[in-house]
VMD Tcl script that draws the C-alpha trace (Angstrom):
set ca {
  {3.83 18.21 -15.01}
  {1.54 15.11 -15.88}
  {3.02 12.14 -18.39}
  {0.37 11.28 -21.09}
  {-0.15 7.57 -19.45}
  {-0.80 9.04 -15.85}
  {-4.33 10.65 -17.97}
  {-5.17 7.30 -18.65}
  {-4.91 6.27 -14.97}
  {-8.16 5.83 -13.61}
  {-8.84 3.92 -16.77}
  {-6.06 0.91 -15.73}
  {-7.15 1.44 -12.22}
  {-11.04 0.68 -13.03}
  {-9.76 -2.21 -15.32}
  {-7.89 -3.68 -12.84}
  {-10.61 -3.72 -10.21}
  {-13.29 -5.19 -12.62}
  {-10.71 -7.68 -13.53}
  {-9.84 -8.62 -10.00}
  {-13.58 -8.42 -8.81}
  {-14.43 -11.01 -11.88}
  {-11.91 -13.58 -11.14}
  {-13.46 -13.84 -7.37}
  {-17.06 -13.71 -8.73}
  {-15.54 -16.75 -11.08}
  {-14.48 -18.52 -7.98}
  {-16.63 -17.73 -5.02}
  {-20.23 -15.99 -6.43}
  {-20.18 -18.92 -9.24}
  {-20.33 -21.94 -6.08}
  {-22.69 -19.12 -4.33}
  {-25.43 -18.42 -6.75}
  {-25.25 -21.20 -9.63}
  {-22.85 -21.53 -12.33}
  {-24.42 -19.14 -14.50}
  {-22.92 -15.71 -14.91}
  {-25.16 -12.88 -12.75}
  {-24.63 -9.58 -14.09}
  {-26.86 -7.87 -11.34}
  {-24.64 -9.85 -8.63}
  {-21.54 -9.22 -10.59}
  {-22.55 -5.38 -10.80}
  {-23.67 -5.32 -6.95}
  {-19.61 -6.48 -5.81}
  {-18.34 -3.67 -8.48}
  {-20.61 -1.40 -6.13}
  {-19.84 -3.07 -2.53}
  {-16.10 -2.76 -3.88}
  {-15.97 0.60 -4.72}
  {-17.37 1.56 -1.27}
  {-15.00 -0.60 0.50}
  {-12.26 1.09 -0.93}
  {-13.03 4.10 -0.36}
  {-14.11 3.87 3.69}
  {-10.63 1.81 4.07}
  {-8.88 4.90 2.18}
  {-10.48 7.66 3.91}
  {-11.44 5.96 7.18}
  {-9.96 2.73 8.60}
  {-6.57 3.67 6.88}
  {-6.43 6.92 8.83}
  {-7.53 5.11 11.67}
  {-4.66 2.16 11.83}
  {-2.23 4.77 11.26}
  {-3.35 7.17 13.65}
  {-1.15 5.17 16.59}
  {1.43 5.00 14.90}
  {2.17 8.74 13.26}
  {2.60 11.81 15.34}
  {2.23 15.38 13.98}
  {5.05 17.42 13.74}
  {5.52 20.64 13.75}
  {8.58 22.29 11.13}
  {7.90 25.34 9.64}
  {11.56 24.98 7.10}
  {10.26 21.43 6.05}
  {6.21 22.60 6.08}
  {7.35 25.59 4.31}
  {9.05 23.41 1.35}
  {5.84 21.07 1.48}
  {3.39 24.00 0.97}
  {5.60 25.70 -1.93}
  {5.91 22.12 -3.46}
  {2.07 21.36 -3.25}
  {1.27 25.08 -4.78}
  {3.65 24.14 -7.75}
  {2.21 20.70 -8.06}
  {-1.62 22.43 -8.10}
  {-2.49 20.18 -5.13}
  {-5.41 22.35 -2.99}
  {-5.23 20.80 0.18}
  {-1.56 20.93 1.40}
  {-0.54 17.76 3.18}
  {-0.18 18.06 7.35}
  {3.29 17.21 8.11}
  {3.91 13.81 10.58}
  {6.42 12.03 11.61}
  {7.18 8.04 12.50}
  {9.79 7.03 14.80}
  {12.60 4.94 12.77}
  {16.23 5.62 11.84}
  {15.41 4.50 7.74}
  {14.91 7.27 5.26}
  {11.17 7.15 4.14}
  {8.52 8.92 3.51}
  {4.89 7.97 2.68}
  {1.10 10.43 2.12}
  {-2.43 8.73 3.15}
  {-5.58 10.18 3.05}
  {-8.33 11.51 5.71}
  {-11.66 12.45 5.62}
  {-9.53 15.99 7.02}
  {-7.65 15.79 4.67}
  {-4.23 14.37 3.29}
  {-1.11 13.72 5.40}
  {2.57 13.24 4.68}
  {4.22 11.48 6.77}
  {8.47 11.52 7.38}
  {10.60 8.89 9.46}
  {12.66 10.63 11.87}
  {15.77 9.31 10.30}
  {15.12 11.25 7.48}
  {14.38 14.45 9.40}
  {17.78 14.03 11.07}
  {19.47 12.88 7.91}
  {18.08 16.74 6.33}
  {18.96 18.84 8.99}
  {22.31 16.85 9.51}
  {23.29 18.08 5.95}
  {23.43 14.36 4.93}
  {20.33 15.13 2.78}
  {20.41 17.71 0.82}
  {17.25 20.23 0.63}
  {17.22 19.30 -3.53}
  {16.98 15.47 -2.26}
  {13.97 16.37 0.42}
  {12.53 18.28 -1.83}
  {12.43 15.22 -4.69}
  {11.41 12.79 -2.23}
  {8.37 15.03 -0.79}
  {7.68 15.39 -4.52}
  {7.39 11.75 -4.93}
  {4.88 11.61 -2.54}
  {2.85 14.66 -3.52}
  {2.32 12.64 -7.03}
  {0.53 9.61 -5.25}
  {-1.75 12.98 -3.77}
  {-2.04 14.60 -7.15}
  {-2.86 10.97 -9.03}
  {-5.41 9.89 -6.05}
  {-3.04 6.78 -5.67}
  {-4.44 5.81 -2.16}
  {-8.11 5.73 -2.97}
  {-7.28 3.79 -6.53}
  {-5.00 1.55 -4.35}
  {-7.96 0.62 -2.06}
  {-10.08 -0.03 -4.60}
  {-8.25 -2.52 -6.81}
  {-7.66 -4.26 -3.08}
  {-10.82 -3.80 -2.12}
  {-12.42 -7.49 -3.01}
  {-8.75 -8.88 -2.40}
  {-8.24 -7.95 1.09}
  {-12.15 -8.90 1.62}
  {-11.59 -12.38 1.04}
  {-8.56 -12.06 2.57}
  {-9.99 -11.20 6.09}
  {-12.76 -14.18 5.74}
  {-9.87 -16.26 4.97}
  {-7.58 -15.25 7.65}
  {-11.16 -15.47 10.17}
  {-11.66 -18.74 9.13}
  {-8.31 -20.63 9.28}
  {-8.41 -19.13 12.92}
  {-11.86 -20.56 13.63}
  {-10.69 -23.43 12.14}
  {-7.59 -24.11 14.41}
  {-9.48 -22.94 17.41}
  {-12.47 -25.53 17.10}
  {-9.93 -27.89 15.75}
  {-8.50 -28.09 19.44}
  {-10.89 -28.07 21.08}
  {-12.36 -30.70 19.12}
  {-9.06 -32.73 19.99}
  {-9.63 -32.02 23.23}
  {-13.20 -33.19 22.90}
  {-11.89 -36.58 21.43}
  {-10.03 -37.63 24.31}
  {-12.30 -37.02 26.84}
  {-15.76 -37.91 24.55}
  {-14.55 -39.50 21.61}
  {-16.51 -37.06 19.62}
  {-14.42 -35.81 16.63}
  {-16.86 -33.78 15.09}
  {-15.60 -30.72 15.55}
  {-12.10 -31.53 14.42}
  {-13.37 -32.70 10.96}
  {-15.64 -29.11 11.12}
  {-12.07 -27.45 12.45}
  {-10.09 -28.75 9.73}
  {-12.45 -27.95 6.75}
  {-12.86 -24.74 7.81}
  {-9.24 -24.10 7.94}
  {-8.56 -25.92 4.35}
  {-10.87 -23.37 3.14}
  {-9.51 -20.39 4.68}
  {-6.59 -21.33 3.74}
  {-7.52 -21.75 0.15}
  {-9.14 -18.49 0.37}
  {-6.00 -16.38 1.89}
  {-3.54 -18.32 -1.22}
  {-6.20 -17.31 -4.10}
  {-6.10 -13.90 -2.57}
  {-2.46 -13.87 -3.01}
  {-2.18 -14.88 -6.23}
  {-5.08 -12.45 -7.52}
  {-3.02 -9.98 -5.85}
  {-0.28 -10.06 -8.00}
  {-2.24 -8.84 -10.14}
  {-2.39 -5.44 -7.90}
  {0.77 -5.64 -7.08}
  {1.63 -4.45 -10.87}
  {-0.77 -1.29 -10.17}
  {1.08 -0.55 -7.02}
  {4.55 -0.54 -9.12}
  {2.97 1.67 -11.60}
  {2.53 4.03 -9.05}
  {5.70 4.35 -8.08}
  {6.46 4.64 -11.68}
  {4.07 7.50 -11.99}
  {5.09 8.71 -8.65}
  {8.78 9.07 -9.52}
  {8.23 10.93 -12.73}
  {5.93 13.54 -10.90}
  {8.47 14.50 -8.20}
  {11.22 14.23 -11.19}
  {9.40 16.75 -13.49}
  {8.11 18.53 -10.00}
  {12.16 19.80 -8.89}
  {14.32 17.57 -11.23}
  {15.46 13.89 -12.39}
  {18.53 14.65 -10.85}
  {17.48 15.65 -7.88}
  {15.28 12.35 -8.00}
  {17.90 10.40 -8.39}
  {20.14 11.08 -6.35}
  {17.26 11.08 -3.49}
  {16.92 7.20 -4.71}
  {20.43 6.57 -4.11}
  {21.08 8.53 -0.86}
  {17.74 6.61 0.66}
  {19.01 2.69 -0.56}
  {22.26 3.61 0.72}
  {21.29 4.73 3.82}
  {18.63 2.25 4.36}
  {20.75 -0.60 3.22}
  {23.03 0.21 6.21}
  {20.42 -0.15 8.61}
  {19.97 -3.71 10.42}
  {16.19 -4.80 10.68}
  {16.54 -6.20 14.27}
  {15.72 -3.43 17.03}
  {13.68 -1.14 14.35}
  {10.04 -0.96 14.89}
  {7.89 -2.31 11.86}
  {6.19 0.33 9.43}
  {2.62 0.49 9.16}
  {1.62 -0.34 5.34}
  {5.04 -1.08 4.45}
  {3.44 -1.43 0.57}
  {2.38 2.38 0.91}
  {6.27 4.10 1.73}
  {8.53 5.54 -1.01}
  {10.80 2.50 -0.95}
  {10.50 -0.88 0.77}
  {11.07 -0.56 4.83}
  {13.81 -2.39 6.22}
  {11.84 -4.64 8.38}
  {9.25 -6.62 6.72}
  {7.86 -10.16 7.18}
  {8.83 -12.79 4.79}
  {5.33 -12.89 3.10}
  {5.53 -9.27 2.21}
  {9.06 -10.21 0.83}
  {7.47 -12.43 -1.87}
  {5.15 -9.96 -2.82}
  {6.61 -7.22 -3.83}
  {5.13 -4.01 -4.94}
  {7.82 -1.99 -5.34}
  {10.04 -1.77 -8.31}
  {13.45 -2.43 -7.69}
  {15.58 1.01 -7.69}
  {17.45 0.47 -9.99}
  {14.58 -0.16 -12.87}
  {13.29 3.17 -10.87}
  {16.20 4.94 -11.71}
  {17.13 3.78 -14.76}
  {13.41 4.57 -16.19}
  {13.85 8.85 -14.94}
  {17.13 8.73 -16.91}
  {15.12 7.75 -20.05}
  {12.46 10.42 -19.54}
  {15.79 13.00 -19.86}
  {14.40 15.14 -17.38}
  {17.41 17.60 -15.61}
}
mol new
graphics top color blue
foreach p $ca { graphics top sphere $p radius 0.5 }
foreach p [lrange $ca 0 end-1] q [lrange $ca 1 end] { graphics top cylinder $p $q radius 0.2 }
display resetview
């Protein structure tokens, strides 16, 4: 079932993260504590890291997500799900759930009860409309049951664990920024004091500094993420078959290329479905983490798998 590189996960995965976690030690701890390199502080963010991974992957992911997915209750498609995750050696079978769209998706997250797998409604109705076959569910739940097997959503998490950190400040303090920024204009009319527009705009230049070095350390993540989906694909296409894969691929860009974004609700870690949702923000445009399907496709007709 496994590939020979998805052994050697964890080991990319922990490279990645001390990479990314040294490049904002570089930038941020160096102007904190001294230009000298602290392995004891460098070794405490590995540590704060690691545990702020793995609460946002068991905890606040859950949470965020919680509004948005419903469980569902199918014993056909829970049946294939639980013969699927007893093939694929995976203990805990997934709870079935279901988001309200019209695209074919399908993404898993994790719980501290456990891991989840959740379904658009589209793609419920495209199955039992006989416009998806039960080969093509059954390849596209396998997909997803490889991101369980390979412990994609806690690895995730941490590589973007110091990345979405300094993110958030970021984010927190080009907001603080703009807010004391007007009132400081506001201030300057009425008192001629500009002191908190000068305060204002620095703290928004360095926000904003923050939030564009987190983006460009992210791209380093971003090539993680696609080699999950990688990995991902070749699990579901060794799990019931590369055709069977494929042709899930296909049926779900075709479908979903049909769609119109406008009217469509947004989905909830768009980075974390099978394929890219239809709606997304221009931002998450730019950064893509998901390899395009054709290089997707192309790569399970090179493993030769039936």
């Amino acid at each position: 079932m496994e590939s020979t590189i998805s052994k050697y996960y964890w080991i990319y995965t922990i490279t990645i993260f001390i990479i990314t976690t040294f490049i904002f030690y570089l930038l941020f701890g160096g102007v904190l504590f001294g230009a000298g390199f602290n392995l004891a502080i460098f070794f405490y963010m590995l540590i704060v890291g690691f545990i702020i991974g793995l609460i946002s992957a068991y905890v606040i992911g859950p949470l965020i997500l919680w509004s948005s997915f419903k469980k569902f209750d199918d014993l056909r498609i829970e049946g294939i799900i639980q013969e699927l995750s007893k093939r694929a050696g995976i203990n805990r079978v997934p709870k079935l759930m279901i988001f309200n769209s019209p695209e074919y998706n399908a993404l898993v997250y994790e719980s501290i009860f456990g891991p989840r797998l959740a379904m658009t409604s589209g793609l419920i109705n495209g199955f039992y409309s006989g416009n998806v076959t039960e080969d093509e569910l059954k390849a596209i739940i396998g997909h997803e049951l490889g991101h369980i097997k390979h412990g994609d959503t806690l690895r995730r998490w941490i590589v973007q664990s110091w990345i979405s950190i300094f993110h958030s400040i970021g984010s927190f303090l080009l907001f603080t920024g703009f807010i004391l920024a007007g009132i400081g204009s506001v201030e300057a009319v009425l008192e001629r004091d500009t002191a908190n527009i000068l305060v204002g705009l620095v703290l928004s230049a360095i926000g904003g500094m923050m939030m564009l070095i987190s983006k460009l350390v992210g791209l380093i993540a971003l090539h993680h993420d696609r080699f999950n989906e990688y990995l991902a694909d070749e699990f579901g296409a060794r799990l019931v078959g590369g055709n069977s894969m494929i042709s899930a691929l296909i049926k779900i860009h075709q479908t979903n290329s049909g769609i119109l974004p406008k009217g469509i609700p947004y989905s909830p870690y768009p980075d974390s479905w099978q394929v890219k949702p239809v709606k997304t923000n221009p931002i998450e445009n730019l950064f893509s983490d998901h390899p395009p399907i054709e290089k997707r496709i192309e790569r399970i007709k090179k493993m030769g798998i039936q």
